[in-house]
N, C-alpha and C positions, 0 to 999 in steps of 0.2 A: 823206507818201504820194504827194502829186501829184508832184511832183517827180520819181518813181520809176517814172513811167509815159509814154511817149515817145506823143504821137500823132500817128498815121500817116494818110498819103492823100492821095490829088492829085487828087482830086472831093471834090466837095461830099456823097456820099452817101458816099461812102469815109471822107471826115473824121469826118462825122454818125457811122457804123457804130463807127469806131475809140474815138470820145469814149462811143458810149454800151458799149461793150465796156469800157469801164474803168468807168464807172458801177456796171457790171453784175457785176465783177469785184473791187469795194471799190475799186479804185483811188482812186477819187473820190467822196468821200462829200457828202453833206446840204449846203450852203452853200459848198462848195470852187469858187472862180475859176476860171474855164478862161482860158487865154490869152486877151488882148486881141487883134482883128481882124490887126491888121496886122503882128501880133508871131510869129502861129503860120503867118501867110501868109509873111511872109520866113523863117520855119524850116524850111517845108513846100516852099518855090519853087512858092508857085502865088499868083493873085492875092486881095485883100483882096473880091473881089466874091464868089470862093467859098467862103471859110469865113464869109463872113456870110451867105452860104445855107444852109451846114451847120449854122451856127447855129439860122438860122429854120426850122429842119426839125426842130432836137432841141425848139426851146421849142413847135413844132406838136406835139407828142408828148407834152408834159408831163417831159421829161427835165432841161431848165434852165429857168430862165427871166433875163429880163434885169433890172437895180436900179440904171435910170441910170447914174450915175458912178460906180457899183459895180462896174458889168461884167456879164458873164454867169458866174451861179452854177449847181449842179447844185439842184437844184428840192430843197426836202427830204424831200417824197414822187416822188421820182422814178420815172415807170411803168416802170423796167426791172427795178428792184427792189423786192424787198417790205418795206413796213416792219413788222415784228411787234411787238407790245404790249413793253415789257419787263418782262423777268420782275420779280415783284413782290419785294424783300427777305424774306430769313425772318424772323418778328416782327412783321412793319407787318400792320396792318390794312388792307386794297384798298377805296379807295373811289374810283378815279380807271377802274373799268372800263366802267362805265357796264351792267352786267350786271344782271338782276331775281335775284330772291334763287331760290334750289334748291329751298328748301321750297315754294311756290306754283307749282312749275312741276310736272303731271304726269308719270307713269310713262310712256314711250312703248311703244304695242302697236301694233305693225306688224300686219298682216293673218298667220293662224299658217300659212295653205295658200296658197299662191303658186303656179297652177297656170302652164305652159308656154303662150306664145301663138305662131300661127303669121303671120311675118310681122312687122309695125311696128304701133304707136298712134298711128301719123303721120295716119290717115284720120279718128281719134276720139281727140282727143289728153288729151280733158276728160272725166272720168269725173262722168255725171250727175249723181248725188249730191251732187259736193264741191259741182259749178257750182249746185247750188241752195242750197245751207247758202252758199255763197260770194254769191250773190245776196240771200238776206235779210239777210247779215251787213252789207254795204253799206247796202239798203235800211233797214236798221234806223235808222240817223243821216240819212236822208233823201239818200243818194247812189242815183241813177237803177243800178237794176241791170240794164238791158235790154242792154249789151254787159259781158261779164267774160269774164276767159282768167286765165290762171296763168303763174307765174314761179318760176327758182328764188332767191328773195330777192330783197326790198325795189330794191339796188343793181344785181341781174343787171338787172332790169326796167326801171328808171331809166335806164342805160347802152342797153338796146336803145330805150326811145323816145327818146332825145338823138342817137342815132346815125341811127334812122331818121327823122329830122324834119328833123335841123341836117347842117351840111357843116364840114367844119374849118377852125376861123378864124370860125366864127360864133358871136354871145356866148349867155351863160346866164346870168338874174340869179339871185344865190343868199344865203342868208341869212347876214348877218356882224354878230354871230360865228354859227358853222352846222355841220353835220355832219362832221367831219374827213372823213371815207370819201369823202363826196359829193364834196370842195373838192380831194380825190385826184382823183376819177374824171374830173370837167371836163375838168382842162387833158391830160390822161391820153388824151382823147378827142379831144385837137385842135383844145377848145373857150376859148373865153374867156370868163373869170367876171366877172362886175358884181358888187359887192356891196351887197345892200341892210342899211338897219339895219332891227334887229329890238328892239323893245320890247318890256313885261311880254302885250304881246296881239299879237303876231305880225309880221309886217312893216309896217313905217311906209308910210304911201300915199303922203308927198312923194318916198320913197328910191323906191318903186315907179315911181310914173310920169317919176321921172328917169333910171332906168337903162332905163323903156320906150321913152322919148323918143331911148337912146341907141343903139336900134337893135335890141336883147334879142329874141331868136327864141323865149324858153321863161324859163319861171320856175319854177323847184323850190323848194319851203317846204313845211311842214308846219302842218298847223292846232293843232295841243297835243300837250302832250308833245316841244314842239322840244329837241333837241340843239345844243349845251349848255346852253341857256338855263331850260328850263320852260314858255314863252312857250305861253299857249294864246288862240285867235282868243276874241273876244265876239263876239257877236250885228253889235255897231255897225263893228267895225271890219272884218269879213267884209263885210260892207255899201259901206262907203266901198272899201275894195280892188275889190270887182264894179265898184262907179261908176267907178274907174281903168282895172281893164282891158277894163270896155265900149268905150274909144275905142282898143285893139287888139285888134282880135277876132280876127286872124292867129297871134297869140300862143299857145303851146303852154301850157298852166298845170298843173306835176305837182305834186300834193300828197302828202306822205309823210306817211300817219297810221299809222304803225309804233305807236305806245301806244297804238291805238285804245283797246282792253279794258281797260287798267291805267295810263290817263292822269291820271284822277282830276277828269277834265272834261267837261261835255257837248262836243255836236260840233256846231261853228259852221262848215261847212267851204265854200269856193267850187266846191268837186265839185256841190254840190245847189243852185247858186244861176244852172244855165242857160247859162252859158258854153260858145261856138261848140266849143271847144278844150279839151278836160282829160282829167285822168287823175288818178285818187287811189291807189295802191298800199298794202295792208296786208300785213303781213309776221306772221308767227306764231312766230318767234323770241320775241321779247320776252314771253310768254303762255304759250308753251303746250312750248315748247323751243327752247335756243339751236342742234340741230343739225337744225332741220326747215329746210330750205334750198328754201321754200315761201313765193308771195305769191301775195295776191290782186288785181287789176286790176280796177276798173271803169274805163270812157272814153266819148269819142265814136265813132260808127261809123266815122272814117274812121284814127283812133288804133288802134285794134282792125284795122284790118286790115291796117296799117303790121307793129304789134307781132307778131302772129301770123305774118302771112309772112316776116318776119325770123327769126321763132323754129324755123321751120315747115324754113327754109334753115340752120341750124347746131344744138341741138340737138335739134328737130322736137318733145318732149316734155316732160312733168312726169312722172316715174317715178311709174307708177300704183301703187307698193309707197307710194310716198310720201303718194300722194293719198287712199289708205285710212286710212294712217294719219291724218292732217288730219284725214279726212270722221271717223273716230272719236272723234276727239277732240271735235269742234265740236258732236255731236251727242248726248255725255256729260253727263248734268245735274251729275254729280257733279263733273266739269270744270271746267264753270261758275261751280258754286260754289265752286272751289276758286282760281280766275283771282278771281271776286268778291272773297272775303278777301285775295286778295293787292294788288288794286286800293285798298281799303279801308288796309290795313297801309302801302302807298308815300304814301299820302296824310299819314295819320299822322308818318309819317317824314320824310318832306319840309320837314312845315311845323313838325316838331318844331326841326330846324336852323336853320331860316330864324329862327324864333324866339329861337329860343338866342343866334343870332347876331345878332340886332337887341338883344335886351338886354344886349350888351356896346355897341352903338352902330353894328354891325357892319350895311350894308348889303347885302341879297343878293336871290336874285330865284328862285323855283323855284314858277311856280301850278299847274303840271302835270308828270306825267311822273317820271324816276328821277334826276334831277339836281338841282342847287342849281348857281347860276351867282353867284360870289363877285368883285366888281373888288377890283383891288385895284392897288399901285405895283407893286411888282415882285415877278413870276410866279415868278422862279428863287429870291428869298429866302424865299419864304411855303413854296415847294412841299420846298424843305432844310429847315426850320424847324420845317412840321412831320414832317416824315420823323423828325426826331429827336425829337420825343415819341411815334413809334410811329404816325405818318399816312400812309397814301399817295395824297394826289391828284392831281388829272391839268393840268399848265402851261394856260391857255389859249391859248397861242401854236397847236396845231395847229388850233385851231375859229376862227383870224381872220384876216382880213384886213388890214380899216383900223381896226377897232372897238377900243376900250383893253384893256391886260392885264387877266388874271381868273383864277382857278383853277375847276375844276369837279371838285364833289365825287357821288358817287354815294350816295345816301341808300338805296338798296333794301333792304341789309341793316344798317342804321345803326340802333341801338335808341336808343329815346329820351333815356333815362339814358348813351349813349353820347355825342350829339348834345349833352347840355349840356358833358360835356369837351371834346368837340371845338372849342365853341364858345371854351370857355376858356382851349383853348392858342392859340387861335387870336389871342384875345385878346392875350394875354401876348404873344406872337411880333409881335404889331404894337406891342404900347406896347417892345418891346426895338428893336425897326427905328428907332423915331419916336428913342428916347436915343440908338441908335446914330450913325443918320443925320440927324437933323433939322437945320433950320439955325436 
C-alpha cells in the first residue's frame, strides 16, 4: 500500500500535509516506514533540512514517531485517524474491553420537560445541584471540594488541562504500562511521554522522581482502579510519592480516579495530600453509564481557572440536559445501591481470576478496578491461543511502552465458574507454548 501513494511537496508543511493525507486516507497504516530523510528530499528536489522538519512536525502531532535505526514509522495511534476497538468474533466471549457489566449500570432518565432557554449557559454554566452532589462526591475520599467544574469525559478534561498548562514539545510523565486512550492523546497533543513504572500500588517513586528530574511539566496517574494494571495507591506509598513531588512543586499532578465508586478500594489519593498543583477528574461512565460523556474536576484555584476559560472559549458548556441527568442519578439511593452490588460483584471477580490463575502458578496482578493485568512472553501467542478456546482479550502491547508483554483481561462480566476455565486454558496454552518452544 505505501508504495502506491506518491508524496508530494516542496515545503516542509506541504510534505507534513501530504504524508499526513495518506495517513488519513489508509494509505499508510500503524508502523509503515516513510522514506528515509534524504531519499524523499532527492525525490521531492528539495533539501534534506526540509523534510526533517516535515518530519519533526508530524511526530509534534502524534502522526509518526521516530525508532532509531528504524526510521520514522506512522505512530500506531496516529491523531489523524481513528482507531476503533475491533469488532469482537461471533462466539468469543469479550473480555479485552475493559467495559463494567450492563446489569449494574442504571436506566438513564433524562429530565422528561426540557423547557426553551433564551440565550446561552455560558454566564452559569454549572447547574447548582450537580456542583454540590459533585462537591461531596470528592469530598467524601477526602479531596478538597472548594474548586470543581465539569467536563465532558475523563479524557476531554485531561486533554484541556495538558493543553492549557504545557506547550508542544513539553514532557508528560505517564504510567507504563497505562491507559491506551491517555498514551493516544500525549503525543497526539504535541507532548512527550516519560514513562514511569507502575507496581501492585501505583507509581514507583524512584521512576517518579526520575522522569521529574528529567524535566516533566505534569504527571497523569490514577490512584486505583489503574488501567490496565489494577494498581491501587496505599496509605505508604501516596506518602512517599507527596515526599517526591514536594521537591517540584511547579509540577502539574492529574489523577484519574475514573473507578472511584466500583474500584473495590479505599482512596489513598495525592488530590487530598495538599499539593501546590493538582487536579483529580472522575468520570461516570464507568458507574453509572457508558454514554454519560460527564466528569467531575476538583483542582487548585489556578487549574480551575485555566480549565474553565479554555472551556468557556470552545464548547462554553456541560449540556444541562446532561447534568440533570447525572444530578438524578447521584442523588438516587436506589443508584447507589445498585453501583454498591456492582462494586461488590467486580471485586469478586477479579480476584476470583487472579486466583484461578496463581493456582496453575500463573502470575497476575488485578487489587482494584475491572482488569487483571497478566505478563507473559508473548502477547500475540497467548491472545491467538486463547481466541481459539472461545477467549477474547486484549495484547498489552497498546497500554506500554518500555514495561514487558502482558495480556489484559476484563473480569467485569467474568463469573467465577467461568474464571476457573479461563484459568485452565490459560494454562494449557502456556505448558503448549513451553513444548512448542522451549529450549
Amino acid at each position: 500500500m505505501v508504495a502506491q501513494y506518491s508524496i508530494t511537496g516542496t515545503t516542509a508543511k506541504g510534505i507534513a500535509a501530504s504524508v499526513e493525507r495518506g495517513v488519513a486516507e489508509g494509505a499508510f497504516g500503524p508502523g509503515d516506514a516513510l522514506p528515509p530523510v534524504r531519499r524523499l528530499a532527492d525525490g521531492l528536489g528539495v533539501s534534506p533540512g526540509t523534510v526533517a522538519t516535515a518530519y519533526k512536525e508530524l511526530r509534534q502531532r502524534g502522526v509518526v514517531v521516530t525508532r532509531g535505526r528504524g526510521g520514522t514509522v506512522v505512530a500506531e495511534a496516529p491523531a489523524v485517524a481513528s482507531r476503533r476497538p475491533p469488532r469482537v468474533p461471533t462466539g468469543l466471549v469479550d473480555l479485552a474491553g475493559g467495559h463494567p457489566d450492563p446489569s449494574f449500570l442504571p436506566e438513564l432518565r433524562p429530565p422528561s420537560l426540557v423547557r426553551p432557554v433564551f440565550g446561552s449557559h455560558r454566564a452559569a454554566p454549572r447547574l447548582g445541584r450537580l456542583e454540590e452532589l459533585t462537591r461531596a462526591w470528592f469530598e467524601r475520599d477526602g479531596v478538597p471540594g472548594e474548586h470543581v467544574t465539569f467536563a465532558h469525559g475523563a479524557l476531554d478534561c485531561i486533554a484541556r488541562l495538558l493543553s492549557t498548562e504545557l506547550r508542544p514539545g513539553d514532557a508528560v510523565a505517564v504510567e507504563d504500562p497505562g491507559f491506551h486512550h491517555l498514551l493516544d492523546l500525549v503525543p497526539a497533543l504535541g507532548l512527550r511521554m516519560v514513562p514511569v513504572a507502575v507496581d501492585g500500588e501505583g507509581l514507583v517513586p524512584d521512576a517518579l522522581r526520575a522522569a521529574l528530574r528529567a524535566g516533566v511539566r505534569a504527571v497523569v496517574c490514577s490512584p486505583r482502579g489503574q488501567c490496565p494494571t489494577g494498581a491501587c495507591f496505599t496509605e505508604g506509598r501516596r506518602d512517599e510519592l507527596v515526599a517526591v513531588l514536594a521537591e517540584f512543586p511547579e509540577v502539574l499532578v492529574v489523577e484519574d480516579d475514573h473507578n472511584a465508586d466500583i474500584a473495590g478500594a479505599p482512596a489513598a489519593t495525592l488530590a487530598a495530600a495538599g499539593l501546590p498543583r493538582w487536579a483529580q477528574v472522575r468520570t461516570a461512565s464507568k458507574h453509572l453509564g457508558i454514554d454519560l460523556r460527564w466528569a467531575g474536576l476538583a483542582c487548585d484555584g489556578v487549574t480551575l481557572a485555566r480549565h474553565d476559560g479554555r472551556m468557556l472559549m470552545t464548547s462554553g458548556w456541560v449540556s444541562h440536559i446532561l447534568q440533570e441527568t447525572v444530578a438524578g442519578l447521584l442523588a438516587d439511593p436506589a443508584v447507589g445501591a445498585l453501583v454498591a452490588d456492582g462494586a461488590a460483584a467486580y471485586t469478586v471477580r477479579r480476584a476470583a481470576l487472579v486466583d484461578a490463575l496463581a493456582g496453575h502458578g500463573i502470575a497476575a496482578v488485578g487489587a482494584s478496578g475491572l482488569n487483571v493485568w497478566v505478563p507473559v512472553g508473548d502477547e500475540s501467542a497467548v491472545v491467538n491461543g486463547l481466541r481459539t478456546q472461545g477467549w477474547w482479550v486484549a495484547a498489552g502491547a497498546r497500554f506500554r511502552i518500555a514495561s514487558g508483554p502482558a495480556v489484559r483481561i476484563t473480569t467485569a462480566t467474568l463469573e467465577t465458574a467461568d474464571a476457573a476455565r479461563l484459568a485452565a486454558d490459560f494454562a494449557a496454552l502456556r505448558g503448549e507454548a513451553q513444548a512448542t518452544y522451549g529450549g
